[in-house]
N, C-alpha and C positions, 0 to 999 in steps of 0.2 A: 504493500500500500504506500504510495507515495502520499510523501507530509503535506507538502507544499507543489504547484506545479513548479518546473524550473524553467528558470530563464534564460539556460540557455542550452547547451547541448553536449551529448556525452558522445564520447569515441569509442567505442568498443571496437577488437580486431579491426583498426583502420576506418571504419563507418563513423560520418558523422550526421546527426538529423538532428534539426532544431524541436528541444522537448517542448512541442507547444500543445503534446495529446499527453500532457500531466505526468511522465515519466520524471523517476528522479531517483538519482545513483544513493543516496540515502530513505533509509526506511525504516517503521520501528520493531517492525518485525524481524528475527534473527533467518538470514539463509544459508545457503548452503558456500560455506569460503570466506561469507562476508566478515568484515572486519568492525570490534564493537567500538564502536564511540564511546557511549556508556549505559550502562545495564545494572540494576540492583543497587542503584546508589553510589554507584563508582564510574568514575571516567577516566579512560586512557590518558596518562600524564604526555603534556607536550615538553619533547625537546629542539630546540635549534641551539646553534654554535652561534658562542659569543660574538665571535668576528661577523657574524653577516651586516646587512646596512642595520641600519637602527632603526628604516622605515619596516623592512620584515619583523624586525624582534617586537617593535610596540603593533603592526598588525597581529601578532600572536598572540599580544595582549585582548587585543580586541575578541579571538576565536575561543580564549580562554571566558572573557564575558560573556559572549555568544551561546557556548556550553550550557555555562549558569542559567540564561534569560531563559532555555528553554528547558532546561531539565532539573532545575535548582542543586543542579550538582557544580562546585567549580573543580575542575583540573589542576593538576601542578602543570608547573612553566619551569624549565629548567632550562641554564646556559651553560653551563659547568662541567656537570659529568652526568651520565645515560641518569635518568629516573627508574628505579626499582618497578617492577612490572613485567606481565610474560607480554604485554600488547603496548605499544606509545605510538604516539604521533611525533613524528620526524620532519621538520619541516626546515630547508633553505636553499641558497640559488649558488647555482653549480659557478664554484671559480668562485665563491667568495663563504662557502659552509665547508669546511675540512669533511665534517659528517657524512655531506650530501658526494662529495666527490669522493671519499673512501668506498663507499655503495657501489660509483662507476668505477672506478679500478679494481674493485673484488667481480665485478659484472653482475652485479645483484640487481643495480637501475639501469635500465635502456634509455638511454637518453637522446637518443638520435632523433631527429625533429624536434626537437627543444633544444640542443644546446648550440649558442649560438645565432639563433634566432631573437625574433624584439615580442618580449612582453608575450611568452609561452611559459604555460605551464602543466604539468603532468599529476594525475594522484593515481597512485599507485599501492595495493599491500605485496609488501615486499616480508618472503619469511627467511628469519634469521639475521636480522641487519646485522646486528652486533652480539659478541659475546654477552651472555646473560635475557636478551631477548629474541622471543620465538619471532613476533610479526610486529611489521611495522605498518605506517597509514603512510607514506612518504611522500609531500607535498613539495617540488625542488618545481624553481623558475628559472627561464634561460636569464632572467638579470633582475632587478629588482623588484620595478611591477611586475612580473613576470610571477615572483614566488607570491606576492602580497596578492596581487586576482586569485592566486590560487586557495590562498587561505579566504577570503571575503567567498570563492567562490562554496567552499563546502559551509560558509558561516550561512550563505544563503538557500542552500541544501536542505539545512536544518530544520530553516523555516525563522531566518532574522531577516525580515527586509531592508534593503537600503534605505528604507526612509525611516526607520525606528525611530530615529530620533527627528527627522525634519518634517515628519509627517506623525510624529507618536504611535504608533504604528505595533500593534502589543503583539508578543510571541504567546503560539498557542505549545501549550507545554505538552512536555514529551516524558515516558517515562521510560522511553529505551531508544536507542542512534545504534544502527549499521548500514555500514559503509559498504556496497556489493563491490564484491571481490571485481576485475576489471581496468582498464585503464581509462581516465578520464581526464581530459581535456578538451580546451576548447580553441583549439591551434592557434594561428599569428592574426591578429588582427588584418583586415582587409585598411581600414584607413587609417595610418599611422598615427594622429594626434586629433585626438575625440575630446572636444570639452564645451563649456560654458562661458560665458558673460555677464557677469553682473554689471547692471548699466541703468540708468535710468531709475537710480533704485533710492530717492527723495519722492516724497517722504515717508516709503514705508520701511523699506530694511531697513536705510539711515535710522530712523527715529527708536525701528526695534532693536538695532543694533548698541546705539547710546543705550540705550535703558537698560539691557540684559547685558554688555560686555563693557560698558563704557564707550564704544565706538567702533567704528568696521576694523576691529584688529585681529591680533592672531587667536584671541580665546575665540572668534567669532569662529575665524578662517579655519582652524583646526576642525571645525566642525562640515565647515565644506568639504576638505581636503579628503576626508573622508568618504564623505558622501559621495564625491567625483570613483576615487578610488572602487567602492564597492557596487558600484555601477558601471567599473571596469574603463571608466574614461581618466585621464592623462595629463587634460592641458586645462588652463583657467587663464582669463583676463580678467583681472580685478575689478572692481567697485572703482567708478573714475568721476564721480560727479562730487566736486568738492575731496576727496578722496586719491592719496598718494600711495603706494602698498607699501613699499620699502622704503618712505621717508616716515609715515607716519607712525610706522610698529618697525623696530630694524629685527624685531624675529618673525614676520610676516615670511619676507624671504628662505630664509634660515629652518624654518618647519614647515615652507613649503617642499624645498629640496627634501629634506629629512624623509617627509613623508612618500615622496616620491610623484609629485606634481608640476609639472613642467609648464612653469610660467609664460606668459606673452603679454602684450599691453596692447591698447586698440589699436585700430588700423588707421588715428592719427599722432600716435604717439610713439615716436621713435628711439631706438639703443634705449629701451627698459624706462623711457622716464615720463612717468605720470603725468597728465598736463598738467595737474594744479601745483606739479614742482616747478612749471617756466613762472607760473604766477606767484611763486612762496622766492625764486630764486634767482627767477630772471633775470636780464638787465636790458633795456634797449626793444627795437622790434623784434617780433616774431619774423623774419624778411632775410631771406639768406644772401639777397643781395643786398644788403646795407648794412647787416649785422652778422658776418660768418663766423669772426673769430669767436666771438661769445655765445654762439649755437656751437659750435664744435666742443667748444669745451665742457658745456652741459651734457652734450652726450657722453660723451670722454666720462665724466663723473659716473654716467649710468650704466656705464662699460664696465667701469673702475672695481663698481659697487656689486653688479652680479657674479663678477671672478667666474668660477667654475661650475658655475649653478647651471640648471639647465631650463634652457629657454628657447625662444624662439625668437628671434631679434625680430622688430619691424622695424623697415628702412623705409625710405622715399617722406612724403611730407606735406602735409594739409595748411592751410590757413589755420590762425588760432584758433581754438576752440570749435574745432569740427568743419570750422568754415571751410568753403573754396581758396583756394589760392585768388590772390594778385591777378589781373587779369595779364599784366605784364610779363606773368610768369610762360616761360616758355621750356619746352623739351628738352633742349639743352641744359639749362638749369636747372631742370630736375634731374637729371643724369648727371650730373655734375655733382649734386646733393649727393645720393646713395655712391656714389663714386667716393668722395671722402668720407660716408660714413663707413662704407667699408675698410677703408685708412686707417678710422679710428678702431674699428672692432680686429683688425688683426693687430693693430700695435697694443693694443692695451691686452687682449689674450694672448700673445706669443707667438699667436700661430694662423695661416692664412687662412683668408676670410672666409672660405668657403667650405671650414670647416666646420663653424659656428651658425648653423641651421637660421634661416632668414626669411620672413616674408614681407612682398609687396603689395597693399591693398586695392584694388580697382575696384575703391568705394565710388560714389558718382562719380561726379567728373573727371577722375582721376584716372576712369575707363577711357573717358575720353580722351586724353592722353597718349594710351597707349594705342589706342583705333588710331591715332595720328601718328605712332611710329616709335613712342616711346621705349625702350628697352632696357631691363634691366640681367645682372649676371644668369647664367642657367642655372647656378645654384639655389637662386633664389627662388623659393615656392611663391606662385602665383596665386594670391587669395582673390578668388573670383567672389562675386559677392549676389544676393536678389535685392529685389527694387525698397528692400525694407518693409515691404508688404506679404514675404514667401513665396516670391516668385522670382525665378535665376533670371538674372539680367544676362550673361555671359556666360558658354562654356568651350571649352579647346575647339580646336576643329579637330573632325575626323582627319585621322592620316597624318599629322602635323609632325615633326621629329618629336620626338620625347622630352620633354626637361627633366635634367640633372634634380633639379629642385621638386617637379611636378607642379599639382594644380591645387588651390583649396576653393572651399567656400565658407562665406559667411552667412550667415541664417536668421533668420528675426521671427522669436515669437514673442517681440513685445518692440513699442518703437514709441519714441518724439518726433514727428517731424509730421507734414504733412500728405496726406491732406487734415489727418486730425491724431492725435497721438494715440495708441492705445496701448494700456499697461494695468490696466486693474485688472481682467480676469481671462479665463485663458481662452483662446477664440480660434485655438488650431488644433481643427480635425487630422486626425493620425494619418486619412486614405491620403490628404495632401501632401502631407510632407514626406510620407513615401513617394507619391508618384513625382514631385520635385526632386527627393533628396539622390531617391533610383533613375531619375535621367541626369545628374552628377557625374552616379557613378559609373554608369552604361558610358559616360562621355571621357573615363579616365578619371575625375577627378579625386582623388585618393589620398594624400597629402596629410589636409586639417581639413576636419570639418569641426566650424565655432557655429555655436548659435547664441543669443542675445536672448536669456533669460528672465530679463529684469529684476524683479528684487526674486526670482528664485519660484517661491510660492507665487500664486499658486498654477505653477507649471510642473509640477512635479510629475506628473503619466507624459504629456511629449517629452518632457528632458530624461524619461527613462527612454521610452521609445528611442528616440535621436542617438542617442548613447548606444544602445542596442543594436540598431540600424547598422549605426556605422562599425561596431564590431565584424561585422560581416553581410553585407548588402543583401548575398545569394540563400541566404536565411531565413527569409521573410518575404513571401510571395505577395501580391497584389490583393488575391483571395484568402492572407491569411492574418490579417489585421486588426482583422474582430478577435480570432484566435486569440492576440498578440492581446489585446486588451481584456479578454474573459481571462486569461493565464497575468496580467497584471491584477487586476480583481482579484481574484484568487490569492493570490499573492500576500496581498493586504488583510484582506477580509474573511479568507477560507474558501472552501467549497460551495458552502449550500445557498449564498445568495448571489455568486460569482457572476452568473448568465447576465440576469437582472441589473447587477450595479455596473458591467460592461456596458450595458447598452446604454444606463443611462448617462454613462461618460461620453461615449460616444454621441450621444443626441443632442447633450449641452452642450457641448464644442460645435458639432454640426450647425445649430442656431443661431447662434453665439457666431457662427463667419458669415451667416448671411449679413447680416449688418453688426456690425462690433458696437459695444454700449455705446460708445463715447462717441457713435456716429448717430445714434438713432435719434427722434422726433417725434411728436405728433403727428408728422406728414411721412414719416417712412413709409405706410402700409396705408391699403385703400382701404377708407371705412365703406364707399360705396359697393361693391363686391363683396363684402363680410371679408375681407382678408385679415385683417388689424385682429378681427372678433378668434378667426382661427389662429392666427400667428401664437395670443394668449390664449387659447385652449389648448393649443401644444403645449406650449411653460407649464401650465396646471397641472396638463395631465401627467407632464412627467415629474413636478413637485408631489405628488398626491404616491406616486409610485415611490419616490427618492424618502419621504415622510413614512412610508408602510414600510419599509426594510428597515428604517431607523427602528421603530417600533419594536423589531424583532432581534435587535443586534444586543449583545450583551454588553454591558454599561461599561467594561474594557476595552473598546472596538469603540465608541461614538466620539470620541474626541475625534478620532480618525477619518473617521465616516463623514462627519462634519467638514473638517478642512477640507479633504478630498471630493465626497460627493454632493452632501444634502445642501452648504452653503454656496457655492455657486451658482447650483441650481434656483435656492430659493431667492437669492439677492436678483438672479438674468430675470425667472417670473415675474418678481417683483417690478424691475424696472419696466419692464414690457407693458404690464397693464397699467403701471403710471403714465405711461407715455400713453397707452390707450385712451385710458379715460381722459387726459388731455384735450385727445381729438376729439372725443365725443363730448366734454363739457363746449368746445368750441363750435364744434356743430349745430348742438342744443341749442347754443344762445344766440345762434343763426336766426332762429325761425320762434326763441322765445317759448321754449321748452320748458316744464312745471319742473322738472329733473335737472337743469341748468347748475344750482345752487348746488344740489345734493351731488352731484358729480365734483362739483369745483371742493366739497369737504372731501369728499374720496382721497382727491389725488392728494389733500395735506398730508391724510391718515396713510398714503402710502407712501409717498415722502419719509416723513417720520419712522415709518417701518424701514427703510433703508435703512436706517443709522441704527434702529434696532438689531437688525441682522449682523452689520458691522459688530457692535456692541458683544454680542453672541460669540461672534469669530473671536475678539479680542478677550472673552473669557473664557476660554480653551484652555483646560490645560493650568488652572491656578493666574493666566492672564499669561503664558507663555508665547503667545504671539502676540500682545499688544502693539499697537500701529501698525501689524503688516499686512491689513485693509483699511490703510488710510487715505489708498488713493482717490483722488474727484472723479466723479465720472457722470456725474447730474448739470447741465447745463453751459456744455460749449458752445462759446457760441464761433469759433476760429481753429485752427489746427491746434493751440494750446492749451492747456487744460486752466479750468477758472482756478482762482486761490482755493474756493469753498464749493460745496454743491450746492447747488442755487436751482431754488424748486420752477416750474418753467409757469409760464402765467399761466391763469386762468383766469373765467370770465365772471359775476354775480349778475343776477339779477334782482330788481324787487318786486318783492312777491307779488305786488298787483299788476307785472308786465309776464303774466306768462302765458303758455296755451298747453294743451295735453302734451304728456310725452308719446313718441314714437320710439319704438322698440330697435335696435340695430338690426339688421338684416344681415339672414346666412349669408353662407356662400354662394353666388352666383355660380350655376353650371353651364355648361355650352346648350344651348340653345336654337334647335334647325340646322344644324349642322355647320352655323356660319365659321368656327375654325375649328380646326382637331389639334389638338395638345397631348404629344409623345412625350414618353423619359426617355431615352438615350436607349437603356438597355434591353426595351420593349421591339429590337427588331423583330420583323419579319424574319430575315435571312439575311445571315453576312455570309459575304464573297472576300474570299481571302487569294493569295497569289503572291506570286513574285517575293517569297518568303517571308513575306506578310501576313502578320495575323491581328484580325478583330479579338480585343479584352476586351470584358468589362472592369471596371474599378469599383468595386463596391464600396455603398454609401459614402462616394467622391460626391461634394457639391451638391444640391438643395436637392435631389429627386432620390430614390434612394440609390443612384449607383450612376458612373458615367462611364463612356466607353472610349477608347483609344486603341492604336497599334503598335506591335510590338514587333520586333526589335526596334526600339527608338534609333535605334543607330543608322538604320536602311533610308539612303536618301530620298529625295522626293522622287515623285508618281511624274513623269514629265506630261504624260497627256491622259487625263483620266479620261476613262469612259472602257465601254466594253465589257471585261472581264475583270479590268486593274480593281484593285480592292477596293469595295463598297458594301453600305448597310442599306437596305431595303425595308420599305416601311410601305405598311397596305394601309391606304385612308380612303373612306368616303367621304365625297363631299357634294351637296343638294344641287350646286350649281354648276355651270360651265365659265369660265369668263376669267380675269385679273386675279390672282392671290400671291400673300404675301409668305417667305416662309423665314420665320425666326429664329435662328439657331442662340441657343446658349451657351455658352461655352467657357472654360475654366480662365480662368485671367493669365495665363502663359506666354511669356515676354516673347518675343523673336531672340530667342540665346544665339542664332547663328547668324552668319556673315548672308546679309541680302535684304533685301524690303519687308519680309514680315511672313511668320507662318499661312499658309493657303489652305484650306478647303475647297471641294465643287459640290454644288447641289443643281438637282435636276429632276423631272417627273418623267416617266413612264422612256420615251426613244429619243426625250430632246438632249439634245446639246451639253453637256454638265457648265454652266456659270461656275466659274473660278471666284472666292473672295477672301481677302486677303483680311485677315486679325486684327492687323499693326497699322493701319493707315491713317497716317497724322496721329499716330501714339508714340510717345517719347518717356520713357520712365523717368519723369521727373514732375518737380511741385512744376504748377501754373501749367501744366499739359491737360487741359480736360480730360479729352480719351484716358487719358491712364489715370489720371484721380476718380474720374467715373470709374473706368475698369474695378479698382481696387477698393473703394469706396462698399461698391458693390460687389466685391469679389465673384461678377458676371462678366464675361465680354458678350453683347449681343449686337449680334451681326442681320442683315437681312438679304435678302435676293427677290426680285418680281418675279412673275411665272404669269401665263394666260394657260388655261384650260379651255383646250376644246369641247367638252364633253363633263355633264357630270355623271355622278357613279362612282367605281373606285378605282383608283389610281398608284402606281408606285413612285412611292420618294424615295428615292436614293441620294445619298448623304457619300460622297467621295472621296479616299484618300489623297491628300496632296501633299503638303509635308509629313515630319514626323511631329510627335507630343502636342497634337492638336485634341484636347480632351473635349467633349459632346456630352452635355448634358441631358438637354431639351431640347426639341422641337416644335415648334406650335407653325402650324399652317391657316393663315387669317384669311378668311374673305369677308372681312368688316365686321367680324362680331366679339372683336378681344377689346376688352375693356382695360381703360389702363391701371396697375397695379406693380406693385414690386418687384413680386416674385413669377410676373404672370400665370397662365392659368392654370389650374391642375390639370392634371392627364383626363383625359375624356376614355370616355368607356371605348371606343372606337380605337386609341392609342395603344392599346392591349394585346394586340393579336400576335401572341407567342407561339411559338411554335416546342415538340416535345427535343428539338434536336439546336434549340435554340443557343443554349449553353453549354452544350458538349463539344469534350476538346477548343473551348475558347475561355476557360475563365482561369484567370492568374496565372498559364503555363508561361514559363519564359524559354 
């Protein structure tokens, strides 16, 4: 019986398969070989050697906790000499544990495919390690993370989550641990350097951090360090708003190395140094043509100060404080820039430059840049980046030589900028950022991949995802993501409500990106169509679901429950029918409605219920998260967020100006057939070819699934029509004559070199209309197209069409480039009323077939 499902995947003879069907190399049941963790009140004592890093010996502390949390038993820890025992746990990394490399010289551990290799680890029971012990549990890493995954990896076996403490997160007790006999790992990572950003994080972590640690310092960071760690990710960009790592804590640094974290700084802050150290240290412009000698030597400091630590330099260089550059600034002079920063990073380490790991940001304009020719060393990793909204701006081209350095990206599930900031809650669905993060790495990009966290909470299920992900790409199919979040559920919470609290992780994220809080209105959603009425019947009804599992969870589990599930949900609800009744107190006083007043008291009462929910969050846990939902999110009126949440007007009237109320009205359905409204994965028949194949992406973007082709790599269709790959859609429609047809489609940048992603659409033998995504979109503020796109996390596109004949007809939807993702369809002959989301699917949109989804769903 496996404890807990696992997250990640065992090797046996060679095989590896992602445990997402609940398999797990610990059990509490005794089998046949296996090896006892602890039984009867006793637990196998750990030993490693003195000499290893000191990041494995305090993670062994940690597996020694871990033991306890679930079995109330602790283990000895020994450094010294073997622990007395027929069974111990043996844990360090080969080339720095005498222990662990005595094993490989007697041939007792195989260590081939691990040694040597980056951030590999092996568990193994080994009989006889050493005189006096029968069997060992042998836990060796090819280098430091390497052994530390390995120990975090059997602490999560157990059944300790990485989030116990970031997420409070209680272990369900055990009264016996074995280890099946077996070798188990989870081989080399696929993208080198996997981490986080804290960014943007005033004023929630800020304010939670002063309270609980005195300030963003190392009692804080120790706690992330961790967190990253057992989550098997590497790398961190620190807290930068107001905020220095190595100026303001000098053992910041010092226990990041320790632990075995591999720092970097943003992608406008160069050689290690925080921007608010140019502002604490500065002298002169930021302007490297007016002021070089005194930027050089700031760097030079931040060279000085990292010594041997490991990092990832960022080179090249922004305008202060995130801005653009000087419009003066030119190619040359940026290459000039990183030219001597590398000057300063091989004089001050010893050694050339290109041995000291580097990246260069092609954050906005800085792309721009290099589209114009900019070049920097090939050892320098190229951090490609998305439009700050999760969608990739840029990735290699196919076929291009290789870089020394390779490629990264930078990621955002949280952002300032516009068109309106959003950072209070978490508004990214998992299907997305696989199907982004998986055309990455279909593209090579392998490197780093960062993403922009904000204050951390409450993004905790994507920063595991992302983390995971990037562990190994080929792990996690398109169709196995619900998996991936019923097996996180689990995780947390156990078995028996695991189904149920997936999905409604999933749904409140889903929601949550059609329009993000901090964009929404009275005017988002049509009251006229009942849209607005259903948008907050969904909320309800998944608050009324998230509220009945509370119910049933045991009073050590709801702190949890809470941060993770039920508060999000009930704060997005909330918001949703304040902004509702809004509209409708506005409506009301339109036309002088008896219900006018009593709507405008409503939306105080739910007002005020916001800060209640807040309130609730911040008494979690004895007040252990206080402030870290302090963020605004009620009444922007610009890309910036207000000082305070500021309730949005409403209207009064006096009681002798009114007339009856009028009820809201449902939902509008299609009506004589005047347009048919498809979801995406409702083909008829897809026609695949040219090694081309129709997927669907499930519950991708507002309908429950969207469809795309795969291998994203296969260039474009030069002249669709015929045979070349297409989805076929059977509609009837009443009339003959003009119609329009809608495409919906995911917000997906043009990441490659040309005018803009293509699709064709076309009816029955005509013609396929080509139409292009990208036309007059530029990922930037002040571009309409793409502040709409993003806004609305929609691209919709149209094409005309005349019908000869009515009856029914096929729509064919055509491939023309690659990662063109299809949502909806809706085909109008004047009867779509205007709305958000527009229409739902019509009963007519349906017509599935039983061969519809065989051999096309999530294969790669």
């Amino acid at each position: 019986m496996a404890l807990f499902l696992a997250t990640g995947f065992v090797i046996s003879a060679g095989q590896s398969a992602w445990a997402l069907d609940g398999t797990s190399y610990v059990t509490s049941k005794k089998q046949k070989a296996s090896f006892t963790l602890e039984a009867a009140g006793k637990a196998a004592p750990l030993y490693a050697s003195a000499s290893d890093w000191p990041g494995v010996l305090r993670a062994a502390k940690d597996l020694q906790a871990d033991i306890h949390r679930v079995t109330n038993v602790t283990p000895t820890l020994t450094t010294d000499k073997a622990p007395a025992g027929k069974e111990i746990v043996l844990v360090g990394t080969i080339g720095k544990s005498p222990l662990i490399d005595q094993l490989v010289r007697d041939k007792k551990l195989d260590v081939s495919g691990v040694a040597g290799k980056w951030e590999v680890f092996v568990e193994q029971i080994v009989e006889k390690p050493m005189p006096g012990v029968e069997r060992a549990l042998v836990i060796a890493g090819s280098d430091k993370r390497g052994t530390i995954y390995g120990i975090y990896d059997l602490s999560k076996e157990i059944g300790v989550s990485p989030w116990y403490w970031w997420a409070d997160v209680p272990t369900q007790p055990q009264k016996a641990l074995y280890v099946s006999a077996g070798r188990h790992t989870q081989g080399e990572p696929k993208v080198k350097y996997r981490g986080i950003f804290i960014n943007d994080e005033a004023p929630a972590l800020s304010g939670w951090a002063k309270e609980k640690f005195g300030g963003v310092n190392s009692k804080m960071y120790t706690h992330m360090f961790e967190l990253i760690l057992r989550l098997k990710g590497n790398y961190l960009w620190p807290a930068m708003w107001g905020n220095a790592f190595s100026d303001d804590d000098p053992q910041n640094p010092v226990l990041a190395d320790e632990y075995g974290i591999v720092m970097g700084t943003s992608h406008h802050e160069p050689l290690t140094r925080a921007h608010d150290e140019w502002r604490r240290y500065g002298k002169g412009a930021w302007n490297y043509q007016t002021n070089p000698e005194v930027l050089q030597e700031f760097w030079r400091g931040g060279m000085k100060r990292m010594g041997t630590r490991e990092n990832v330099v960022t080179v090249g260089m922004r305008g202060d404080g995130d801005e653009p550059m000087s419009e003066g600034s030119n190619i040359a002079l940026l290459e000039k820039i990183v030219a001597d920063q590398r000057k300063i990073i091989a004089e001050t380490t010893g050694k050339p430059a290109e041995q000291t790991p580097q990246m260069w940001a092609l954050y906005k304009e800085v792309q721009d840049y290099y589209d114009k020719g900019m070049r920097v060393p090939d050892d320098v990793t190229l951090l490609l980046c998305d439009d700050n909204w999760g969608n990739i701006r840029k990735l290699p081209k196919l076929g291009d030589k290789p870089r020394k350095g390779g490629y990264g990206i930078y990621y955002h599930f949280d952002y300032v900028g516009g068109p309106r900031n959003y950072k209070w809650l978490n508004t990214n669905p998992l299907p997305r950022i696989w199907e982004q993060m998986h055309l990455a790495y279909e593209y090579g990009v392998n490197q780093i991949w960062i993403v922009n966290v904000g204050d951390l909470k409450p993004m905790e299920l994507p920063i595991s995802f992302f983390l995971d992900y990037a562990w190994n790409p080929d792990n996690i199919k398109a169709d196995q993501v619900a998996a991936y979040t019923r097996q996180w559920a689990n995780q947390q919470f156990g078995e028996k409500h695991a189904v149920d609290i997936a999905d409604i992780l999933a749904k409140y994220a889903k929601y949550n990106a059609r329009r993000k809080p901090e964009l929404l209105d009275a005017n988002t959603y049509s009251l006229e169509t009942g849209e607005w009425a259903t948008v907050v019947s969904e909320y309800q009804q998944l608050l009324s679901r998230a509220e009945a599992i509370n119910q049933k969870l045991a009073p050590a589990v709801q702190d949890a429950y809470y941060e993770l599930v039920l508060h999000p949900v009930q704060a997005c609800a909330n918001l949703n029918e304040l902004y509702y009744t809004v509209a409708r107190n506005r409506e009301a006083a339109k036309t002088n409605q008896a219900n006018t007043n009593e709507l405008a008291e409503k939306v105080k009462v739910l007002f005020a219920k916001d800060t209640e929910i807040k309130n609730r969050y911040h008494a979690l846990a004895g007040g252990k998260w206080n402030h870290m939902m302090d963020q605004t999110h009620i009444g922007y009126t610009y890309w910036q967020q207000p000082n305070a949440d500021k309730m949005p007007d409403v209207v009064t009237l006096a009681a002798d100006k009114t007339t009856a109320t009028k009820e809201p009205t449902a939902l509008a359905s299609s009506t004589s057939n005047q347009y048919v409204s498809i979801d995406a994965e409702h083909y008829a028949q897809p026609v695949n070819g040219s090694g081309i194949t129709w997927q669907r992406l499930p519950d991708l973007g507002r309908t429950a699934g969207a469809v795309t082709t795969f291998p994203v790599t296969v260039g474009p269709t030069t002249a669709p029509g015929g045979m070349s790959p297409h989805l076929e859609y059977r509609v009837t429609l009443a009339k003959a004559g003009p119609v329009t047809v809608q495409a919906y489609l995911a917000p997906t940048l043009n990441f490659a070199s040309g005018e803009g992603l293509r699709y064709a659409v076309s009816f029955d033998d005509e013609a396929p209309q080509i139409i292009n995504l990208h036309t007059g979109m530029v990922a930037d503020n002040g571009n309409r197209p793409w502040e709409k796109a993003v806004a609305e996390n929609i691209i919709l596109k149209t094409s005309q069409h005349t019908l000869s004949k009515p009856g029914e007809h096929v729509l064919k939807f055509w491939r023309v480039d690659p990662a063109v993702v299809l949502e909806k369809l809706v085909v109008d002959q004047g009867g779509v009323k205007p709305s958000y989301l527009g229409p739902p699917e019509s009963s007519s949109g349906r017509k599935t077939t039983p061969t519809e989804t065989k051999n096309s769903v999530g294969q790669r």
